[in-house]
C-alpha positions as CSV (number, residue, x, y, z in Angstrom):
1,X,0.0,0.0,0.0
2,X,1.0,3.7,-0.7
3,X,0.4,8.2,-1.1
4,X,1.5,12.0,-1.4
5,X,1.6,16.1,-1.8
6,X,2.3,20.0,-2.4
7,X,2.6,22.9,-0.4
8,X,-0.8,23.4,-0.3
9,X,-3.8,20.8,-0.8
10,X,-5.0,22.9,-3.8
11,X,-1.8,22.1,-6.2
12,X,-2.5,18.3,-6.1
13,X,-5.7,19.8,-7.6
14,X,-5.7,23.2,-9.5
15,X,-7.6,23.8,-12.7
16,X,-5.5,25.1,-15.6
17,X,-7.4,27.5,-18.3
18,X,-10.4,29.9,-17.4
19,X,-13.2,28.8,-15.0
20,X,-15.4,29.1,-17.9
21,X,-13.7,26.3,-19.8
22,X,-13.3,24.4,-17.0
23,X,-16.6,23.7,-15.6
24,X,-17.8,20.9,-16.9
25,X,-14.6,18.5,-15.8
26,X,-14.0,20.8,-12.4
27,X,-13.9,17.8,-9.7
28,X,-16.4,18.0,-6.6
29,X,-13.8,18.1,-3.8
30,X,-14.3,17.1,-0.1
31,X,-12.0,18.4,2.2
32,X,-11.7,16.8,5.9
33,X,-8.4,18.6,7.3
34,X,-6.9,16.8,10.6
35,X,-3.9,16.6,12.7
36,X,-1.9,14.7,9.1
37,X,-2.9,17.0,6.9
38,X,0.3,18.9,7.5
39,X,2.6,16.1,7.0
40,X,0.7,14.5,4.0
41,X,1.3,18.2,2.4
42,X,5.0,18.1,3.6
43,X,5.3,14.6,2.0
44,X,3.6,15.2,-0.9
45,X,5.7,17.9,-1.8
46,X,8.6,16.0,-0.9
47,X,7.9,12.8,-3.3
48,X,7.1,15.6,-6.2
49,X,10.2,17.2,-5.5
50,X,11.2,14.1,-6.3
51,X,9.8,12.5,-9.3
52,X,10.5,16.1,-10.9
53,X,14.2,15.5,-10.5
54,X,13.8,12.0,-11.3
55,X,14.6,10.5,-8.0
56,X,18.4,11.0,-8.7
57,X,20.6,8.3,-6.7
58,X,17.6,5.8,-6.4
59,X,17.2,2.5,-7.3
60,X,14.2,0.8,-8.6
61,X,12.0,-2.7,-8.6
62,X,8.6,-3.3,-10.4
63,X,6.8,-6.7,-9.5
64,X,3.6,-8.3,-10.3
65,X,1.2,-9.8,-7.6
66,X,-1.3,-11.6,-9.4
67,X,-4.2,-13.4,-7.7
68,X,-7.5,-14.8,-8.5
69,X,-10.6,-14.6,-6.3
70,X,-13.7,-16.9,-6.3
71,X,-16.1,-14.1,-6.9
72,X,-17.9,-11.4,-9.8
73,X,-16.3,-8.3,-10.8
74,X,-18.3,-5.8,-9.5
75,X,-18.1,-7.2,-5.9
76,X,-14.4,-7.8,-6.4
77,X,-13.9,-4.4,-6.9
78,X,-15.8,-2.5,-4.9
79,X,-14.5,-4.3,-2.0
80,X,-10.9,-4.3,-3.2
81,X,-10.7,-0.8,-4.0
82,X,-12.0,0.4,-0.4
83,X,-8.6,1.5,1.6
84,X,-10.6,0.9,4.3
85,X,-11.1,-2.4,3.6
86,X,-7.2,-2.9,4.3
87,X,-7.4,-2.2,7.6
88,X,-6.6,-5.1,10.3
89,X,-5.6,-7.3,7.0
90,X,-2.4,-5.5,5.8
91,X,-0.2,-6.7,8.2
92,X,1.5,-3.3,8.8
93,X,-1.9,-1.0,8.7
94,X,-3.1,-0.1,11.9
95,X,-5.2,3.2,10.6
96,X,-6.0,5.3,7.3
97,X,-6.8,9.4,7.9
98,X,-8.1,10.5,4.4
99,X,-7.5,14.3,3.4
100,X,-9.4,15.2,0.3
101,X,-11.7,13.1,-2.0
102,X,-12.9,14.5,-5.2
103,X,-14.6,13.3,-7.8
104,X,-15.0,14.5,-12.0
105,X,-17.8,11.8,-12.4
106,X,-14.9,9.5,-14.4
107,X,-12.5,8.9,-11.5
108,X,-11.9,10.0,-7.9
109,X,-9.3,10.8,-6.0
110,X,-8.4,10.3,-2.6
111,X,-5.3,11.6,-0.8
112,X,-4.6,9.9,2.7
113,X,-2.0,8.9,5.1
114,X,-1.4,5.6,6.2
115,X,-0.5,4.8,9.9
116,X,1.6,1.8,9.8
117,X,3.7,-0.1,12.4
118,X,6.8,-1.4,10.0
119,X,9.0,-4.0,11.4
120,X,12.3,-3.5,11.7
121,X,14.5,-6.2,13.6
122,X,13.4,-6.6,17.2
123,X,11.0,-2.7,17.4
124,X,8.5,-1.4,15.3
125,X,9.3,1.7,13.0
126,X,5.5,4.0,13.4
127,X,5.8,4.9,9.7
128,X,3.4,7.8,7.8
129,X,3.1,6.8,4.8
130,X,1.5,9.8,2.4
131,X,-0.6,8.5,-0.7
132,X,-3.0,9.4,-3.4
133,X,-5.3,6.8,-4.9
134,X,-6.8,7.2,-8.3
135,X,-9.8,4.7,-9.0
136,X,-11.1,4.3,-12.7
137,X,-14.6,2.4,-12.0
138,X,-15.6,2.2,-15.6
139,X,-11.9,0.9,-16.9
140,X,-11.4,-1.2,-13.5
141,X,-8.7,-0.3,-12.3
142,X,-6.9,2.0,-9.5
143,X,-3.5,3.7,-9.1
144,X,-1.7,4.5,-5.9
145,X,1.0,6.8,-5.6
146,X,2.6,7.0,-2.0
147,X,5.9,8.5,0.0
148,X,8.0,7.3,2.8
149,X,10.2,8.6,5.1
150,X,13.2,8.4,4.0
151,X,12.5,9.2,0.1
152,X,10.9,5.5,-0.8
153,X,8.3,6.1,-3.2
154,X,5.9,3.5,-4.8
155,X,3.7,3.4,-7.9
156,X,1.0,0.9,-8.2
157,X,-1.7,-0.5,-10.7
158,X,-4.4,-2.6,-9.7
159,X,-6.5,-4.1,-12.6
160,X,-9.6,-6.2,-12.3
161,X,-10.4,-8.8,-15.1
162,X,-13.3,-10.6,-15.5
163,X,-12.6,-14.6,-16.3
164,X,-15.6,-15.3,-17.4
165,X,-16.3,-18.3,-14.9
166,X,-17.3,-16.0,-11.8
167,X,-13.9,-15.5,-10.8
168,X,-11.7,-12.7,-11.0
169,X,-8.4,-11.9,-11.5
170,X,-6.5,-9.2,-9.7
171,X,-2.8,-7.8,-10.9
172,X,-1.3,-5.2,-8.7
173,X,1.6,-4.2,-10.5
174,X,4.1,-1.8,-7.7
175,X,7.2,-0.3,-8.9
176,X,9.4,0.2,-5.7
177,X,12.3,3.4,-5.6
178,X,14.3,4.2,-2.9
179,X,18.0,4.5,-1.6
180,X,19.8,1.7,-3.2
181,X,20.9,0.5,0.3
182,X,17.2,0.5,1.5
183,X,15.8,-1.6,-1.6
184,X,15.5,-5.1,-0.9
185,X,14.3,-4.4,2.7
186,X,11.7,-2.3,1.1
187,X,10.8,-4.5,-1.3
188,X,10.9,-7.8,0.6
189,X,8.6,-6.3,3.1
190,X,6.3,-4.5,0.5
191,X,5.9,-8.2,-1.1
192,X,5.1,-10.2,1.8
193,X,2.7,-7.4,3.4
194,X,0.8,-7.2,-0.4
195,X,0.4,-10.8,-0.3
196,X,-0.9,-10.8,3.1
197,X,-3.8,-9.0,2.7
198,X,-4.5,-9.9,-0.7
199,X,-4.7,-13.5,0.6
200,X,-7.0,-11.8,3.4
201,X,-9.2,-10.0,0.7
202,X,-9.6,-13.5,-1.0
203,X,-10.4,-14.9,1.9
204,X,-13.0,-12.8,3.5
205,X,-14.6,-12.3,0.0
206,X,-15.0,-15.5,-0.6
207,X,-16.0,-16.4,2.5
208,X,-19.0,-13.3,2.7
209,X,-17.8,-11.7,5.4
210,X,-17.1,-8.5,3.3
C-alpha cells in the first residue's frame, strides 16, 4: 500500500485555463483537514520534488502480484478498492486518515495517510506513509501513488479482469524506488505485506464476510 503532496492541498488539484472552460470537468472536492494534513502536504511535496528531479541516486524494482478470487467483478472491486477495507488485513496498517476526496464523475481521487507499524528487527518503526489513490470504476482499475520517510516512493496498478467463470483476477503491479541501500528491505517487506492482505481480501470475499 502507498500516497503524497504540495505545499498546499489545492496544487494536487488546480484547474488550468479559465473557470469558464473548465466547468464541466471541475472535480467536486471534499475536504476533511486533521492533525496529518500537514505532514501528508510536507510529504507530498517531498515525493514531487522528487519524481520532478527524477529520483536521482535511487534504485528501482517493479513486481507483479497476481491473484485470483472466487467471486464477480463488481463485488471484487468494490470491495478491493476500499482502503478501508485494508485495515486489520495489511499486516502493517493499523489506521488510514483521508485528506481530500474528489470526484469528475470519471474517476476519484483520494489523498490519505497511512499509519503503519513497520518491522524493523526486534521494534517497530511507526511509519506515515503519504498516498494518493486514483480509481477508474468504468476501466477497472486504481493507481496508488505513495511516500515514505526516507525518500521510498511506490507506484501501483491494480486491474480487475473478469474470467468469465465467476472469478476474477486481480494484478497489482508496484514499482518500488528508494536509496539503493534501502531496496531489498523495502521491497521484501512490501511483497510479503501485499500478499498478506490480498490472501486476506480472497479470503474474507469469498467467504461473505465483506
Amino acid at each position: 500500500m502507498k500516497y503524497l503532496v504540495g505545499c498546499a492541498m489545492a496544487l494536487s488539484f488546480a484547474a488550468t485555463g479559465s473557470p469558464v472552460a473548465q466547468a464541466d470537468s471541475a472535480p467536486t472536492c471534499t475536504d476533511t483537514p486533521n492533525s496529518y494534513t500537514a505532514g501528508w502536504q510536507t510529504g507530498w511535496a517531498s515525493y514531487q520534488a522528487a519524481e520532478k528531479s527524477g529520483s536521482s541516486g535511487s534504485a528501482s524494482r517493479t513486481v507483479d502480484l497476481p491473484i485470483t478470487i472466487n467471486a464477480p467483478i463488481d463485488k471484487v472491486w468494490t470491495v478491493y478498492s476500499n482502503l478501508r477495507n485494508d485495515i486489520g488485513r495489511h499486516p502493517f496498517l493499523k489506521d488510514i486518515i483521508t485528506h481530500r476526496t474528489c470526484s469528475d464523475g470519471v474517476s476519484t481521487t483520494i489523498d490519505f495517510t497511512a499509519l503503519e507499524n513497520i518491522p524493523m528487527g526486534s521494534v517497530d518503526y511507526p511509519a506515515k506513509t503519504q498516498a494518493e489513490q486514483r480509481l477508474f470504476p468504468a476501466d477497472r482499475y486504481y493507481l496508488t501513488d505513495s511516500y515514505d520517510t526516507p525518500g521510498v516512493i511506490t507506484h501501483q496498478k491494480v486491474t480487475f479482469t473478469d474470467n468469465g467463470n465467476g472469478t476474477t483476477a486481480v494484478n497489482e503491479h508496484i514499482t518500488f524506488s528508494c536509496n539503493p541501500l534501502l531496496l531489498n528491505f523495502t521491497v521484501t517487506n512490501g511483497v510479503s505485506s501485499h500478499q498478506a492482505y490480498q490472501a486476506a481480501l480472497k479470503r474474507d470475499i469469498e467467504n461473505g464476510t465483506l
